[in-house]
N, C-alpha and C positions, 0 to 999 in steps of 0.2 A: 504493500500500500504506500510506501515511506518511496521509494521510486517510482510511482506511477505518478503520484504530485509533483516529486523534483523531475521526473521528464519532461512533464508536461509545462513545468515552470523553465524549464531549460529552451523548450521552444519559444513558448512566448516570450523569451529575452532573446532570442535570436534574431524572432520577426520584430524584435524592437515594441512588441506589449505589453509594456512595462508596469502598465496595473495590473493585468491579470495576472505577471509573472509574480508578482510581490506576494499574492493574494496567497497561491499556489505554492512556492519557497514556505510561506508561514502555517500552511498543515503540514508538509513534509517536516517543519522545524518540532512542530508539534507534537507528533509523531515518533519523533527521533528522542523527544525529553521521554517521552513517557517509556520508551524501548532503553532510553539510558546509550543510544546509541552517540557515542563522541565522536564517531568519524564522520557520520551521517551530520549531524550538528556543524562540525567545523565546514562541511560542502555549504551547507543552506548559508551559513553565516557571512562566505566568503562572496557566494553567488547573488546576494541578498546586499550585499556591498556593491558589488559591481554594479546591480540595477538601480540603487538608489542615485547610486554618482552618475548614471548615464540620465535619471533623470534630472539630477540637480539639485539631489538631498544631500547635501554633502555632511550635514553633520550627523544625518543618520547611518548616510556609509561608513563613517569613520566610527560609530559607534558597532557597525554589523563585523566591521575589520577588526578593530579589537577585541570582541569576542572572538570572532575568526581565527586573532594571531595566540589570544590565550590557550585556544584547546589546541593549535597545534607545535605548539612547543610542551604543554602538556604530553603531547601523543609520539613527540619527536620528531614531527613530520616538518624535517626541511623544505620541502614543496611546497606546501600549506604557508607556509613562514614566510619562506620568499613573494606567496603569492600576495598574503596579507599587508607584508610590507610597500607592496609598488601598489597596491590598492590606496594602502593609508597615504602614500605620500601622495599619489595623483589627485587623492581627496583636500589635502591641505593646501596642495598648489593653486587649487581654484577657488582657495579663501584666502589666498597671496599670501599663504606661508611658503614660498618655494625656497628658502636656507633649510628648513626640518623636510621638506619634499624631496633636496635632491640627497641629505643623507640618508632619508629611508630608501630611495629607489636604489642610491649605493651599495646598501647593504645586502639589498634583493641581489641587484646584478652579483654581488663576490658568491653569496648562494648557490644563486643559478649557475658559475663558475665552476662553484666546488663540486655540484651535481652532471655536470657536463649537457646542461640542460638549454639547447642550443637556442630552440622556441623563447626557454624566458631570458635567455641571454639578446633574444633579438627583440624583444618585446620589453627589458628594462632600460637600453637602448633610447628606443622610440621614444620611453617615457621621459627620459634625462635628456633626450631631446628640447622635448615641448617644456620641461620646467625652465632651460638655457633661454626660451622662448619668449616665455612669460618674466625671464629677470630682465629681457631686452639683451642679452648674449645673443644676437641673432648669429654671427659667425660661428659661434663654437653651436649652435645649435643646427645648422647647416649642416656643419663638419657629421654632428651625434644621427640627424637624419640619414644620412648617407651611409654612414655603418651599419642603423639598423636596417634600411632597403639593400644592403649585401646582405645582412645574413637572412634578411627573409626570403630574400631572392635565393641563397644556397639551398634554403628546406624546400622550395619551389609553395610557397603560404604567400597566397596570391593576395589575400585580406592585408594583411601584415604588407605588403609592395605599398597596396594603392594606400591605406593611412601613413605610411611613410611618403611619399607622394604629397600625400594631402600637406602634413607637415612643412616639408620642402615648399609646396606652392607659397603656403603662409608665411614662410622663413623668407623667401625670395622677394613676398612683395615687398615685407618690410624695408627690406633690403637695395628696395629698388628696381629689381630685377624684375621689370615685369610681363615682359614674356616669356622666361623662363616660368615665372608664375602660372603662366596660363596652360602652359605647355604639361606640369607638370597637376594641374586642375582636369586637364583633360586628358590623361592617360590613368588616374584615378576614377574619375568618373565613369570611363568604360570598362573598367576593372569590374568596378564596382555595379555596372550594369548589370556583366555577366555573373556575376555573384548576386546579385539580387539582395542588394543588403543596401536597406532604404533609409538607415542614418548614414551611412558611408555617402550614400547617391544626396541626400539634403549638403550634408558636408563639402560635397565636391562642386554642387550645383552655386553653394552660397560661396564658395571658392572662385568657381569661374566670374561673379555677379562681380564679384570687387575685383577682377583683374581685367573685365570689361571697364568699370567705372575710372581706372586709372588711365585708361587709354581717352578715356573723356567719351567714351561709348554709353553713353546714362541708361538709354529706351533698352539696347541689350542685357543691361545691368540690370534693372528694376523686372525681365523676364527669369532671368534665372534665379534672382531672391524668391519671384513670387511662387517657383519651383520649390525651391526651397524652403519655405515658408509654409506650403502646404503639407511638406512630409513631416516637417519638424513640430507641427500643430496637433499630427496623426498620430506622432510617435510619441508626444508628451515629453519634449526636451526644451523645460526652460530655458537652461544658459544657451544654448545652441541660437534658439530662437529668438533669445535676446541680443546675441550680437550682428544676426540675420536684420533684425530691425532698425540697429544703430546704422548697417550698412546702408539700410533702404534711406534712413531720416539724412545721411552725409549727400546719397544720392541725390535726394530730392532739392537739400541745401545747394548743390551743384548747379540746380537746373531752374533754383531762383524759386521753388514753389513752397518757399517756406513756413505756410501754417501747415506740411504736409508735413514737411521737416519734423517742425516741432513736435507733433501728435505722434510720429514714430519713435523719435527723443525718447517722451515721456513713457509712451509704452513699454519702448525699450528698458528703459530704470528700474520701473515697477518690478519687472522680472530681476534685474541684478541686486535690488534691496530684498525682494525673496527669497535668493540662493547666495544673500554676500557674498556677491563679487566683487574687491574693490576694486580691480580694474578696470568692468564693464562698465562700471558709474564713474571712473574718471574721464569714460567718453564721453559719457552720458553729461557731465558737467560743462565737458567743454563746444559736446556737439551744442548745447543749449543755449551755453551762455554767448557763443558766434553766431547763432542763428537771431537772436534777441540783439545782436548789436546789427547786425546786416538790413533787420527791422524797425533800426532805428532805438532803442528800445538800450543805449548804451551805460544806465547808471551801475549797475552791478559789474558788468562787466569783468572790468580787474580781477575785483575780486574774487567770481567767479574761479580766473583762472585762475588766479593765487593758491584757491583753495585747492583745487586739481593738481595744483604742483605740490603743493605740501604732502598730499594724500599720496601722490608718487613717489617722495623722496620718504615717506613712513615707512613703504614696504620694496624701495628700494628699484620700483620699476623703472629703466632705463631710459626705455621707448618714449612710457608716455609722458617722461619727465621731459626729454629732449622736445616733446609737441607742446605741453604746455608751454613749456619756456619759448617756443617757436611763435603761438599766439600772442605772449604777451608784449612778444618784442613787436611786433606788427600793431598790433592795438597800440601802443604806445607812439608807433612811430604812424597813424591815423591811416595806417590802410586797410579798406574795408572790402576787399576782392576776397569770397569764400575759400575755405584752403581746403585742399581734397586728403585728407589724412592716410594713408597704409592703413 
C-alpha cells in the first residue's frame, strides 16, 4: 500500500502535479510511521522536499530535508545524505542564503565523490552552478554549467543536458552574451520537447522571451512569456512565475505601455513576498520605482533605488547591486530612456 501512494506521488511530481503529489507523499508518509518503516520515511521526506521547492515552499522543503537528512545518517545512508544536502542548500539559495547553499551543495558533491556517484556528481554541479548565479559569479558559474553538461552529456541524461543548457542561457544573458543565450534556450527547449517535461518547456520558453527582448524583439518576447506563463500557472510554480512576470512588466516598460508594466510589477512581488525571494523583489523595486519615474511620478524614486541597493549588498548579490547602482547613477545624472535589464 506504502508504494502504491509513493508511485503514484512519484508520477504526479514528474508530470509536474504538484498538489496531488504532496497529497499522495503524505499517506505513503503515513503509512511508513505507522509500519515504523525508516527507509520508507526518509524516501517521502526527501521526495516531499523536492516538490515543495519546485513549488516555492521553501521553508517547508527545508523542513521535509531535514527530516530527510536526520533518518539518513541515522540509517547510514550516504545517498540519502548527499541527497538531503543539495536539497537543503538549493532551498536556502532561493531565500538568498547562497554562502550556507554552496557549502551544503559542497559537501553533497565530496559524497557523491566518495560514492563514485557520477549522476549526483553531475547534478551537484548544476546546482553550485546556479548558486555562483544567484551571488552574481556569473563567470565561475558558466565555467560550473559546463562541467555539469559534460558529465551529463557522458551518462547520455538528456534532462540533466537541457537544464544545464537552461542555466548557461541564463548565465550568458547576464553576461551579455546574447545569442549565445538564445542558442543555448533553444537547444533546451527541444530537448525538452522530446522529453515532454513541461517545467523544463515553461523554463526554456520564459528563456527564449528574454533573449528575444534583449534583441529589442518585445511582440516575440511577450509570445513566449505568455507560453510560458501558461504552463507555469498549470504546474503551480510560484517563483518561476514570478520572474516570468517581472520579464513581461521590463517588456512592457520597453514598449512605453506602462500601466501594463506596473500591474505585472506588482503581480510579480506579490509572488516573491510569498516565497521570500529577496532577489525577485529587488527587481521588483527597481522594475517599479523606473516605471513611476518614466510616469513622471519621480519623488521616491532615489530612494527607491537606494533601498534595492542596500537589500543587494545585505545578501551580497553582485548583479543586482551593479543594476541598482547603474539606475541610480542615470537618475541622478536626469536620464529618463527605460533600461532593459538581463
Amino acid at each position: 500500500m506504502t508504494d502504491k501512494y509513493f508511485q503514484k506521488a512519484e508520477e504526479y511530481r514528474i508530470s509536474a502535479e504538484y498538489d496531488k503529489a504532496i497529497g499522495a507523499y503524505k499517506k505513503a508518509l503515513a503509512l511508513c510511521k505507522k509500519k515504523s518503516d525508516m527507509s520508507g520515511l526518509q524516501d517521502c521526506c526527501l521526495s516531499l522536499g523536492d516538490t515543495y521547492r519546485a513549488r516555492g515552499d521553501f521553508h517547508k522543503a527545508i523542513e521535509s530535508y531535514q527530516e530527510g537528512l536526520e533518518l539518513a545518517e541515522a540509517l547510514d545512508d550516504r545517498a540519502g545524505e548527499a541527497d538531503a544536502l543539495c536539497g537543503l542548500g538549493l532551498s536556502l539559495r532561493a531565500l538568498g542564503e547562497w554562502p550556507r547553499a554552496l557549502t551544503l551543495i559542497g559537501k553533497a558533491h565530496k559524497l557523491y565523490r566518495s560514492m563514485k556517484d557520477r549522476r549526483g556528481e553531475a547534478f551537484s554541479l548544476w546546482a553550485t552552478a546556479g548558486t555562483y548565479r544567484i551571488r552574481g559569479d556569473v563567470r565561475q558559474a558558466v565555467i560550473k554549467y559546463q562541467e555539469s553538461l559534460e558529465r551529463f552529456r557522458a551518462l547520455k541524461d538528456r534532462s540533466g543536458m537541457a537544464y544545464s543548457y537552461c542555466g548557461l542561457g541564463g548565465s550568458s544573458r547576464v553576461a551579455g552574451e546574447f545569442r549565445d543565450s538564445q542558442i543555448y534556450y533553444k537547444m533546451a527547449n527541444r530537448m525538452f520537447s522530446r522529453l515532454n517535461d513541461r517545467f523544463g518547456l515553461a523554463y526554456s520558453y520564459c528563456g527564449l522571451g528574454n533573449a528575444r527582448r534583449m534583441f529589442g524583439d518585445y511582440r516575440n518576447a511577450l509570445n513566449y512569456f505568455k507560453k510560458a506563463e501558461v504552463l507555469y500557472k498549470e504546474i503551480g510554480d510560484r517563483v518561476s512565475y514570478a520572474y516570468t512576470l517581472w520579464s513581461v512588466g521590463t517588456t512592457y516598460k520597453m514598449l512605453g505601455e506602462l500601466s501594463r508594466a506596473l500591474d505585472s510589477f506588482k503581480e510579480s512581488d506579490r509572488f516573491f513576498v510569498q516565497t521570500q525571494d529577496p532577489r525577485g523583489r529587488i527587481y521588483c523595486i527597481l522594475g517599479t520605482a523606473e516605471v513611476n519615474y518614466l510616469s513622471g511620478k519621480r519623488g521616491n524614486t532615489e530612494k527607491a533605488y537606494l533601498s534595492a541597493l542596500k537589500r543587494a549588498e545585505n545578501y551580497g548579490f553582485k548583479v543586482e547591486k551593479k543594476y541598482a547602482a547603474m539606475l541610480i547613477k542615470a537618475f541622478r545624472q536626469g536620464r529618463s530612456v527605460p533600461i532593459n535589464l538581463p
